[in-house]
Each structure stands twice: as C-alpha cells, then as structure tokens.
N, C-alpha and C positions, 0 to 999 in steps of 0.2 A: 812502470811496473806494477802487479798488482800486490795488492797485500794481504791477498788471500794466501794463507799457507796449506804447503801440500800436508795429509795430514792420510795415514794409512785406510783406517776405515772406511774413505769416501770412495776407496779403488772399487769399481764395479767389473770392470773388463782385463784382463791379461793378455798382451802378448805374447808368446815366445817366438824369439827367432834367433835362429842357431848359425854362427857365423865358426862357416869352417867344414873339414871331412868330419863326419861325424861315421859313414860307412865304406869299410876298404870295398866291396861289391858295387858300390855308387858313388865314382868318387864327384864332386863335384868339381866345376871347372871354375877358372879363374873370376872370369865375368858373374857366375852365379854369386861368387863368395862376394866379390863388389857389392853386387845388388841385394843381398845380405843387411852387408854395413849402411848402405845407401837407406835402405827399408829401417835404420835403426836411430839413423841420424835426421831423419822425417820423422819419423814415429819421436823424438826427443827437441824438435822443432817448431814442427807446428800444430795449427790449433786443432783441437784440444789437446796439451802439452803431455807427454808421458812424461813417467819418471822410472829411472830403474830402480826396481824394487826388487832385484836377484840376480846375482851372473854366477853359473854353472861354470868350470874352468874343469874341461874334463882330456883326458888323452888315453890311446890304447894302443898297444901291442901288437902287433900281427905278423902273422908267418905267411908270407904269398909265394909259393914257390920255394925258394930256396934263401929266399930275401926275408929278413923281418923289416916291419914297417909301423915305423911308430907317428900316429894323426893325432892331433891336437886342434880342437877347436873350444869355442864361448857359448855358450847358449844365453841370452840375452832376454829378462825376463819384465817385461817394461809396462806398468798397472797405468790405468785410465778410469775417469772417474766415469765417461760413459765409452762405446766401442766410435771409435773416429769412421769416418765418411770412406776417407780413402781406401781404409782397410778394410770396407766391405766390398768394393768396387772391385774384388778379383787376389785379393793378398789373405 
C-alpha cells in the first residue's frame, strides 16, 4: 500500500454522479441507476483512486396526477488528483 496520504488540496478534478431519480419528468431506469453505482465503485477502485470528498443526500415531493411521489437519491461527489483515462473515454 502506498504511503502517500490523500490530502484535499492535491484534488485537481471532480466527479459528480448522482445515483438515483433525481427528475419525476425522467425517470431513470433500473440498469441506468446500477451503472450509476457501477461508475462509483470504478471511479473508488482504480487507478488513479478517487476519494469521496461530498455526498449530496437529497429527496422531493411531487404531485403526478393525483398521486404524490416522493424520489430520493445520492449525488456522489468523488475529487481526483488528476481527471482518470476512463472517464474521458465517453462518461
């Protein structure tokens, strides 16, 4: 293991990705919210290692019809000291 420590100031890059409904108009589907989590536990894996450095914990209300409907999801906020390979490749 190394024994560099992670250390704020070095973060150069942000990701956010948001795991979950976050729009009653778009809801997202199941597989999208996987590949969410999947994009978070890469991004907390491998090389160059994120670290979370913020999680947004948010939820809302909504009236659809006659129904209210209340969505809850994370927004996942995960600093890099420089932007990784993969997540230029189309993420």
């Amino acid at each position: 293991m190394s024994s560099v420590q992670f250390q704020l100031p070095n973060i150069r890059f942000v990701k956010r990705i948001v795991v979950g409904n976050d729009n009653p108009q778009n809801m997202r589907t199941e597989e999208e919210v996987n590949a969410a989590m999947a994009l978070v536990n890469q991004c907390l894996s491998e090389l160059p290692r994120g670290h979370i450095i913020g999680i947004e914990k948010n939820f809302g209300l909504y009236n659809i019809g006659e129904h209210q409907v209340v969505l809850q999801y994370l927004v996942y906020n995960i600093g890099f000291e420089r932007k990784p390979m993969y997540l230029e490749q189309g993420n």
